[in-house]
Jmol script that loads the backbone (N, CA, C; Angstrom):
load data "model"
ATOM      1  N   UNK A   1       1.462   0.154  -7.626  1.00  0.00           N
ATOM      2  CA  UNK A   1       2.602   0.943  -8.028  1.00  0.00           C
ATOM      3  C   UNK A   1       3.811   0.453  -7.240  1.00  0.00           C
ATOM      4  N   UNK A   2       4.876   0.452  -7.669  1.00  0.00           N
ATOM      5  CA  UNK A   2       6.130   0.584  -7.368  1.00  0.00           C
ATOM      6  C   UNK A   2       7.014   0.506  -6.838  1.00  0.00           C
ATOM      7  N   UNK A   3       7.673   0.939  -6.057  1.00  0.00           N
ATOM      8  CA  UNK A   3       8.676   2.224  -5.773  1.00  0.00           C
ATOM      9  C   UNK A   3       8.843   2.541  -6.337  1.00  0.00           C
ATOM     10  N   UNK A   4      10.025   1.650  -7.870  1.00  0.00           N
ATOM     11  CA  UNK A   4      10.441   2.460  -8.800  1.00  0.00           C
ATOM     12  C   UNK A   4       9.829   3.037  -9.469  1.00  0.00           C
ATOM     13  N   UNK A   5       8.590   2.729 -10.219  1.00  0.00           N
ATOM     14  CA  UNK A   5       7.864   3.519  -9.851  1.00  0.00           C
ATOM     15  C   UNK A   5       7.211   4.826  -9.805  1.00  0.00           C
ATOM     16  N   UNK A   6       7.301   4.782  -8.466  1.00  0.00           N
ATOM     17  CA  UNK A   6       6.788   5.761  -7.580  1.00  0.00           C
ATOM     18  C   UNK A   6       8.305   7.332  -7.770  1.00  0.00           C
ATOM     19  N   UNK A   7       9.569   6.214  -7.516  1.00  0.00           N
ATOM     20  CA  UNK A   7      10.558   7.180  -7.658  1.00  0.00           C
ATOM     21  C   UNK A   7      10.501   7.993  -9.259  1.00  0.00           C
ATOM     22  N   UNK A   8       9.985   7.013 -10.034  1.00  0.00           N
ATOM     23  CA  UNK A   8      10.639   8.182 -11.719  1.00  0.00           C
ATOM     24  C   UNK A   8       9.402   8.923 -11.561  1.00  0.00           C
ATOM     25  N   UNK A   9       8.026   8.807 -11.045  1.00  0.00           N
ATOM     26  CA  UNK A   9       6.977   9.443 -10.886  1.00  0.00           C
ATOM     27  C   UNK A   9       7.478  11.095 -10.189  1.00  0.00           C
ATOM     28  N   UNK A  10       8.250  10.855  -9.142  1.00  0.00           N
ATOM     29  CA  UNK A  10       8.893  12.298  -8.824  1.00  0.00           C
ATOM     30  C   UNK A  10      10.146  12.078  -9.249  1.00  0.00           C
ATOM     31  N   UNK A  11      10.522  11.786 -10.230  1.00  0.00           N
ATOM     32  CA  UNK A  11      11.558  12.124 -11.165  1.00  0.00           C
ATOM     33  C   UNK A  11      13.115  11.777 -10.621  1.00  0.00           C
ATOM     34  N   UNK A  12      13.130  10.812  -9.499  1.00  0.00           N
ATOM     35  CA  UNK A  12      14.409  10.608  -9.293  1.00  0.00           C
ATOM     36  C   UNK A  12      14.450   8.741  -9.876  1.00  0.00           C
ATOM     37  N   UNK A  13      15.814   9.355  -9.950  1.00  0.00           N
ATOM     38  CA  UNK A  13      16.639   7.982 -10.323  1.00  0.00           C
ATOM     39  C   UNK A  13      17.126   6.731  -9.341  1.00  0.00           C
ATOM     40  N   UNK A  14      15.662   6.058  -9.857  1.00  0.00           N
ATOM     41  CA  UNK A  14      16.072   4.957  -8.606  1.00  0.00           C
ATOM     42  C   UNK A  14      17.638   3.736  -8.730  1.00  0.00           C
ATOM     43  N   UNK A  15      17.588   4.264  -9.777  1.00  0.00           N
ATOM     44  CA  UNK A  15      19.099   2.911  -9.749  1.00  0.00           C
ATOM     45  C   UNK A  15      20.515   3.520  -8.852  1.00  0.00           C
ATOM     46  N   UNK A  16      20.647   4.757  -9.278  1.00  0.00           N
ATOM     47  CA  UNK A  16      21.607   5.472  -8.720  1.00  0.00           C
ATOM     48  C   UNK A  16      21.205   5.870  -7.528  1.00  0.00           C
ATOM     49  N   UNK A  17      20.114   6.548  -6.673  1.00  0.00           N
ATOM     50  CA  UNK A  17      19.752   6.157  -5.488  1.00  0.00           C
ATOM     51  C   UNK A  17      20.128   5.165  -4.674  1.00  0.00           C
ATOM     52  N   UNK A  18      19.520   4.029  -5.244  1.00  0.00           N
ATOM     53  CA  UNK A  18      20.121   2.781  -4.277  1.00  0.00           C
ATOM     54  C   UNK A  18      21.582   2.521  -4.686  1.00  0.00           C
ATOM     55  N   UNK A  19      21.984   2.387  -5.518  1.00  0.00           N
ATOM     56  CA  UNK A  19      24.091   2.406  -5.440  1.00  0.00           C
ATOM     57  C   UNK A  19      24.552   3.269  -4.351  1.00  0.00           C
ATOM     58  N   UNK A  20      24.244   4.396  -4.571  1.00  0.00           N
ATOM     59  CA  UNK A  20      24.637   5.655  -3.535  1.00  0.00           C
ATOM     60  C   UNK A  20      23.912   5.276  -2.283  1.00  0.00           C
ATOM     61  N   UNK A  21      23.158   5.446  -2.105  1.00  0.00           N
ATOM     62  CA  UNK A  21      22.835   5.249  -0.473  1.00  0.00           C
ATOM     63  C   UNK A  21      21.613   4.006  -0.338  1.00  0.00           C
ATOM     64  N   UNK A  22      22.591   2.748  -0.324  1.00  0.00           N
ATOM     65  CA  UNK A  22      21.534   1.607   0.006  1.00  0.00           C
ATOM     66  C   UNK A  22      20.717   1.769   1.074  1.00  0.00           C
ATOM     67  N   UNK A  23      20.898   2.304   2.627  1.00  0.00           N
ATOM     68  CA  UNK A  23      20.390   2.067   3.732  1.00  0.00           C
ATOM     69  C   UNK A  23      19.187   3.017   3.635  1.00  0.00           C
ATOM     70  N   UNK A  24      19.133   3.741   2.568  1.00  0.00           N
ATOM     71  CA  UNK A  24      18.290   4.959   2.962  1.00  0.00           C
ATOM     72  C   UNK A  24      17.002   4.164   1.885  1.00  0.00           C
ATOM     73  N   UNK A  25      17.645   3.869   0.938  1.00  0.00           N
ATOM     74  CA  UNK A  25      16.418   3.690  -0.381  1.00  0.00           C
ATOM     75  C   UNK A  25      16.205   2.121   0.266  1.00  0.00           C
ATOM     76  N   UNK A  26      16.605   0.594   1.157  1.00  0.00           N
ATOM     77  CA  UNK A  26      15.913  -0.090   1.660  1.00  0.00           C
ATOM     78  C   UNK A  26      14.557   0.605   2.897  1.00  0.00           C
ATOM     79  N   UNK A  27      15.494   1.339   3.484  1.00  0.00           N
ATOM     80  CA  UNK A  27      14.181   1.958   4.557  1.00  0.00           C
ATOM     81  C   UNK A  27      13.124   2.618   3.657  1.00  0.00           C
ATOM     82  N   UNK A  28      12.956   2.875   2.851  1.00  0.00           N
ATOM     83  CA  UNK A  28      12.064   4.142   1.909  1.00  0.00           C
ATOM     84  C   UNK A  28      11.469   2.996   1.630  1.00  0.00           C
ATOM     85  N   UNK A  29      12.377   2.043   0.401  1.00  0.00           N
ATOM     86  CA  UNK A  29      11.224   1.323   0.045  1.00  0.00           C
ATOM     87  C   UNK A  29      10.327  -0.108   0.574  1.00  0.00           C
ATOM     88  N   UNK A  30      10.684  -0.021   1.578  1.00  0.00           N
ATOM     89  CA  UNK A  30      10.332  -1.102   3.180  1.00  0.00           C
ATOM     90  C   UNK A  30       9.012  -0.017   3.904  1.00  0.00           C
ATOM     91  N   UNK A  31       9.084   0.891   3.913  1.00  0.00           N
ATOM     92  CA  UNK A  31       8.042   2.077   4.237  1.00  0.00           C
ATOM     93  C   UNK A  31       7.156   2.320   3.430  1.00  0.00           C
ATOM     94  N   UNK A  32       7.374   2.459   1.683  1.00  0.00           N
ATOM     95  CA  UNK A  32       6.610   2.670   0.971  1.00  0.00           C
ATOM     96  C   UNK A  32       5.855   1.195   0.474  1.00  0.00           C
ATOM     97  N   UNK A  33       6.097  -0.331   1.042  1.00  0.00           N
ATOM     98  CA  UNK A  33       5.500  -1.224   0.618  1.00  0.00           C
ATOM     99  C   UNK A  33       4.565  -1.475   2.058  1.00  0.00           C
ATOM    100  N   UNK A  34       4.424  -0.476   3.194  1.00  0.00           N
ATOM    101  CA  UNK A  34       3.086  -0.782   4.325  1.00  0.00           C
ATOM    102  C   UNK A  34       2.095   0.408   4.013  1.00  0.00           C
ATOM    103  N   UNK A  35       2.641   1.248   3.521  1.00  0.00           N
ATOM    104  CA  UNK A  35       1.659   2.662   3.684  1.00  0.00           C
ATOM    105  C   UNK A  35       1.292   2.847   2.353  1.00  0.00           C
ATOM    106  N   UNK A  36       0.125   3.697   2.431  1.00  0.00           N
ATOM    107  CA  UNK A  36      -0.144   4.751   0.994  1.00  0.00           C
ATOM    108  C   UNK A  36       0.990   5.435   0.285  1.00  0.00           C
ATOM    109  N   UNK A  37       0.974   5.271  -1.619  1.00  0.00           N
ATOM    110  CA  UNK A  37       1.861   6.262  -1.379  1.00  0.00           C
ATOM    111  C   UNK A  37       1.714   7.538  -1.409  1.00  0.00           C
ATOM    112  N   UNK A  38       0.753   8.287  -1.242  1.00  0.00           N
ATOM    113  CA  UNK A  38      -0.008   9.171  -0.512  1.00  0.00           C
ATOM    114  C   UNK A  38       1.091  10.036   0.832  1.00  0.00           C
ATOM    115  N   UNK A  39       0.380   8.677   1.720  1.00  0.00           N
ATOM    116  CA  UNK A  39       0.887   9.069   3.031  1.00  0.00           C
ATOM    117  C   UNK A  39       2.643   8.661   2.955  1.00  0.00           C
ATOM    118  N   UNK A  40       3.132   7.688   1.848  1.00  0.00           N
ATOM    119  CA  UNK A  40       4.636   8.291   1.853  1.00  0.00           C
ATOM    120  C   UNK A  40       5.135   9.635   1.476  1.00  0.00           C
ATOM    121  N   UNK A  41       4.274   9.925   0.520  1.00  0.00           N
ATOM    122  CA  UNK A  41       4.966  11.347   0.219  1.00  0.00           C
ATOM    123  C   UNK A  41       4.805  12.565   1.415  1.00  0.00           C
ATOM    124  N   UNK A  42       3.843  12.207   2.230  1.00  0.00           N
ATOM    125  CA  UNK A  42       3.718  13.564   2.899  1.00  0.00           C
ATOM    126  C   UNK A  42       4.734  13.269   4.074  1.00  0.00           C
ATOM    127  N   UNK A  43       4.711  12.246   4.570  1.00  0.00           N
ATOM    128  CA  UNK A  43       5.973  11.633   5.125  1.00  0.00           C
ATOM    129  C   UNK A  43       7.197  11.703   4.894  1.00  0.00           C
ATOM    130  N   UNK A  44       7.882  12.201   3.753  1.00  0.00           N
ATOM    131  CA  UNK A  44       9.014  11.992   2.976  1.00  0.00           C
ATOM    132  C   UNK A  44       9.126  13.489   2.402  1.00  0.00           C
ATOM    133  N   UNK A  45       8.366  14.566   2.271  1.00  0.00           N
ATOM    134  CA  UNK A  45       8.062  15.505   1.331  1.00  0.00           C
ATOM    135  C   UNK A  45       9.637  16.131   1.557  1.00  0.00           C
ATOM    136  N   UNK A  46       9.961  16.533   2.099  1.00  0.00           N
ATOM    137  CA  UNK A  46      11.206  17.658   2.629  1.00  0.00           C
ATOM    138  C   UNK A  46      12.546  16.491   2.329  1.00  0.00           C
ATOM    139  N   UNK A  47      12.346  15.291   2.350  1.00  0.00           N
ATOM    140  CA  UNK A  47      13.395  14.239   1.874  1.00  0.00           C
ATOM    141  C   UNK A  47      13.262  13.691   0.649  1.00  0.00           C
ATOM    142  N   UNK A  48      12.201  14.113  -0.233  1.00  0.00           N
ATOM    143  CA  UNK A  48      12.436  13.763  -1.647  1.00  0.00           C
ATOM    144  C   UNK A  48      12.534  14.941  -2.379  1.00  0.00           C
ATOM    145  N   UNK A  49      12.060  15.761  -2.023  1.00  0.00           N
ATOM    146  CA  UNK A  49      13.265  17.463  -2.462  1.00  0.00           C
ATOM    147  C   UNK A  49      14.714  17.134  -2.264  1.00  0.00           C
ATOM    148  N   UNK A  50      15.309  16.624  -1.296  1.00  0.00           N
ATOM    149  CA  UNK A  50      16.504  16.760  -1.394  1.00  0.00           C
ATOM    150  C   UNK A  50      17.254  15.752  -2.476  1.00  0.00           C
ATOM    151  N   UNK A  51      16.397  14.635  -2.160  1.00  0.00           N
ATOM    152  CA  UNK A  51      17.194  13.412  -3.071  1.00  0.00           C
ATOM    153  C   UNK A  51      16.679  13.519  -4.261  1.00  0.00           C
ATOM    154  N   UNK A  52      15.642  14.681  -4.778  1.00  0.00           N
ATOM    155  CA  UNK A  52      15.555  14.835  -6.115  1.00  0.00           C
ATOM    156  C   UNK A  52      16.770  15.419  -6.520  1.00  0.00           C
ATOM    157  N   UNK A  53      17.058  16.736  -6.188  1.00  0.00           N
ATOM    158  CA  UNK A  53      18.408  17.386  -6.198  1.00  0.00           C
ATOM    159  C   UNK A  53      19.314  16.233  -6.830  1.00  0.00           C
ATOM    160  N   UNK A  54      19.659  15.120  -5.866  1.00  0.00           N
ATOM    161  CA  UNK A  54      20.471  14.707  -6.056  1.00  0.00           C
ATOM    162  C   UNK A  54      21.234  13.797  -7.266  1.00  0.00           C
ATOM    163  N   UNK A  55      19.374  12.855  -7.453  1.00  0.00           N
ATOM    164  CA  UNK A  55      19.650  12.004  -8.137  1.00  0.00           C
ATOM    165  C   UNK A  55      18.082  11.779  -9.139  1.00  0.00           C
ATOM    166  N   UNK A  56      18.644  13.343  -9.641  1.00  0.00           N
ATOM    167  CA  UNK A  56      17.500  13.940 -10.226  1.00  0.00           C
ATOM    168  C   UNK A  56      17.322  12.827 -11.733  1.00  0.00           C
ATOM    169  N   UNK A  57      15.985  12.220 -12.034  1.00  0.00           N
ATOM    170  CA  UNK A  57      16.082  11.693 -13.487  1.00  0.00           C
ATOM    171  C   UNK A  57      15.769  12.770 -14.494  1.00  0.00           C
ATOM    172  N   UNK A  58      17.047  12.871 -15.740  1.00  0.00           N
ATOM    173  CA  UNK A  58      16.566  14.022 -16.706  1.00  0.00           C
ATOM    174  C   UNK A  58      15.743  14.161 -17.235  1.00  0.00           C
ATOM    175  N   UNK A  59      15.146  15.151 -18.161  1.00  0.00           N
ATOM    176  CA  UNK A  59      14.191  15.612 -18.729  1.00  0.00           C
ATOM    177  C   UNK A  59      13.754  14.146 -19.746  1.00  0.00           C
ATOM    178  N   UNK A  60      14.782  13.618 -20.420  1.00  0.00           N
ATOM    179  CA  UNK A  60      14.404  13.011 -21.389  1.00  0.00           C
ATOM    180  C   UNK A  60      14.090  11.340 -21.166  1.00  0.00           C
ATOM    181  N   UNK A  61      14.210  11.023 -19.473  1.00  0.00           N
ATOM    182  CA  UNK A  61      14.065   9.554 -19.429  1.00  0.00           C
ATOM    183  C   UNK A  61      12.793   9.699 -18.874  1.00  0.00           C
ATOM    184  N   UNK A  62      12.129  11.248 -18.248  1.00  0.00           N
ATOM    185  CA  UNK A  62      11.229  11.296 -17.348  1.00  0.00           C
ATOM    186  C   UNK A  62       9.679  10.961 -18.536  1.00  0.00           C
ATOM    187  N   UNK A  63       9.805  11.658 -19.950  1.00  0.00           N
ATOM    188  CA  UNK A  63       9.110  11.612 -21.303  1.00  0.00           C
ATOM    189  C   UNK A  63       8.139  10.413 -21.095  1.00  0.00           C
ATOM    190  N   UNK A  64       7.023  10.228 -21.236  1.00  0.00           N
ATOM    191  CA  UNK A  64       6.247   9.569 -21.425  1.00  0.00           C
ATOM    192  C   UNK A  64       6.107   8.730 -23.094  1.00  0.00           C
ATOM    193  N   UNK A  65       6.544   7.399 -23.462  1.00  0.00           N
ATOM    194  CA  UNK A  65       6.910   7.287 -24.562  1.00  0.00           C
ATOM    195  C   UNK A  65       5.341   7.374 -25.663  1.00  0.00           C
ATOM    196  N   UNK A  66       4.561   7.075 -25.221  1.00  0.00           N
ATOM    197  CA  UNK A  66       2.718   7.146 -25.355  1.00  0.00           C
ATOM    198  C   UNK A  66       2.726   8.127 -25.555  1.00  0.00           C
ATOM    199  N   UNK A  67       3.233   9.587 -25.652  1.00  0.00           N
ATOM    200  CA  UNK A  67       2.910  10.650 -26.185  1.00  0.00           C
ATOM    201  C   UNK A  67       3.779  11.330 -26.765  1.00  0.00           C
ATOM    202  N   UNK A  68       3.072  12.302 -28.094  1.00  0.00           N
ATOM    203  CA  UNK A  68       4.076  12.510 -29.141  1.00  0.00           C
ATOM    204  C   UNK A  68       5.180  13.444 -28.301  1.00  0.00           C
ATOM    205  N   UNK A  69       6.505  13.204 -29.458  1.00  0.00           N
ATOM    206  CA  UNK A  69       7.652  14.150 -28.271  1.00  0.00           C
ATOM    207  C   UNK A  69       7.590  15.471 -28.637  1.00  0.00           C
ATOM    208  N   UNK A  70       6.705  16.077 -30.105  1.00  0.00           N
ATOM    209  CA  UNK A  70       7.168  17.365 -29.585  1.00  0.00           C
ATOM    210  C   UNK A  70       5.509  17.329 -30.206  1.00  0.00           C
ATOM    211  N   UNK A  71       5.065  18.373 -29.062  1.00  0.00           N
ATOM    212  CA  UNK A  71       3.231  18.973 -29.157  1.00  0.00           C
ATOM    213  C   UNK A  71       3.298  20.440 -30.110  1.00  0.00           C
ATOM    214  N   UNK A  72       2.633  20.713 -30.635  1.00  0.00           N
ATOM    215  CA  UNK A  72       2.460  21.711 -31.799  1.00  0.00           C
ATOM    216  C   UNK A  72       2.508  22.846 -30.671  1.00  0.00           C
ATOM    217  N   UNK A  73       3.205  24.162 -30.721  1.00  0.00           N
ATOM    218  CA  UNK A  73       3.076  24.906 -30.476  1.00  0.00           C
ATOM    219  C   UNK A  73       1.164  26.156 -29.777  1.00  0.00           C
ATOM    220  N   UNK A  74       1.169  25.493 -29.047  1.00  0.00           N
ATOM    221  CA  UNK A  74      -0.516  27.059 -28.716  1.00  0.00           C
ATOM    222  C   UNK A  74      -0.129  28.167 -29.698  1.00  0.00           C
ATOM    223  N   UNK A  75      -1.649  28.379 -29.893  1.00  0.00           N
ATOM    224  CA  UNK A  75      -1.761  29.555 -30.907  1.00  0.00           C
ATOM    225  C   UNK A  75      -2.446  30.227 -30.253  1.00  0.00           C
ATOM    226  N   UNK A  76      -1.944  31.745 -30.020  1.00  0.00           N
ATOM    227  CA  UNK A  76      -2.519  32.457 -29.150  1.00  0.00           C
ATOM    228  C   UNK A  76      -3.718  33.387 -29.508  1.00  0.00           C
ATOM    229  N   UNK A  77      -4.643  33.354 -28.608  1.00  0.00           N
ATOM    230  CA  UNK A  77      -6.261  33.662 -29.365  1.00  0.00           C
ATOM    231  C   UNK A  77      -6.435  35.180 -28.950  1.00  0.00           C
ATOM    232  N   UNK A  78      -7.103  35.989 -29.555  1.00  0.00           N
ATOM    233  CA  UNK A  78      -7.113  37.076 -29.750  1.00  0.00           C
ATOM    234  C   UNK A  78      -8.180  37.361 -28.620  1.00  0.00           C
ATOM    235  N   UNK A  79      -7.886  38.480 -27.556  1.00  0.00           N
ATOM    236  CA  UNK A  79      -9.150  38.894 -26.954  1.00  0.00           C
ATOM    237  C   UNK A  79      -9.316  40.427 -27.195  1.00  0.00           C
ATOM    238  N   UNK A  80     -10.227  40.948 -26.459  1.00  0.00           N
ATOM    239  CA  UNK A  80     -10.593  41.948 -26.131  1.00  0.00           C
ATOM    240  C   UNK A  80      -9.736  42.927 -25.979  1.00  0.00           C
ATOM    241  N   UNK A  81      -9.463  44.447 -26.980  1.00  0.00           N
ATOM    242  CA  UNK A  81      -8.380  45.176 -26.564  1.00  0.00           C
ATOM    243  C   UNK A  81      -8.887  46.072 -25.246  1.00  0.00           C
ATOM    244  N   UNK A  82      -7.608  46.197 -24.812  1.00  0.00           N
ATOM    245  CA  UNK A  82      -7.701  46.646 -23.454  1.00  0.00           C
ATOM    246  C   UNK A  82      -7.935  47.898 -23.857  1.00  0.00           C
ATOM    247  N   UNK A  83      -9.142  48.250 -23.019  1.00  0.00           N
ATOM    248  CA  UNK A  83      -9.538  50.367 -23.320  1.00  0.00           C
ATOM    249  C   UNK A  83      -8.570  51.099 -22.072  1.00  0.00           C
ATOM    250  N   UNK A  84      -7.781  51.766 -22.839  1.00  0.00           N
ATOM    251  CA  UNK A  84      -6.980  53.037 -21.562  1.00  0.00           C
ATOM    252  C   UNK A  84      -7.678  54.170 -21.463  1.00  0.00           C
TER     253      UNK A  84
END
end "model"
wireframe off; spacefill off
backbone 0.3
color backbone group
């Protein structure tokens, strides 16, 4: 895997990341090419909350193109009426 990756995997935007703050996304991804990325995330957890915030990727680039875009609605199954 990645970085990049690894970054749209938690949903941030690696291009705009590195424009905006080169020094931070070379150290990240200089860190994330010795370790697990496992042990990057638990390493990073409280700093990729923030830079999700920031340079959050939207709903529609995050889409998996391998699966259909819109899933049929659940049909909700009938149980047991509740006795009062």
């Amino acid at each position: 895997m990645s970085f990049a990756d690894y970054l749209a995997s938690k949903k941030i935007d690696a291009a705009r990341f590195q424009v905006a703050e080169p020094e931070v996304f070379n150290e990240w991804a200089d860190l994330f090419e010795q370790v697990h990325p496992n042990s990057f995330t638990l390493q990073k957890l409280n700093l990729i909350n923030a830079i999700r915030r920031r340079y959050w990727l939207g709903p529609e680039a995050a889409l998996d193109k391998s699966s259909p875009t819109s899933a049929p609605p659940a049909q909700p199954t009938a149980g047991k009426p509740k006795i009062k």
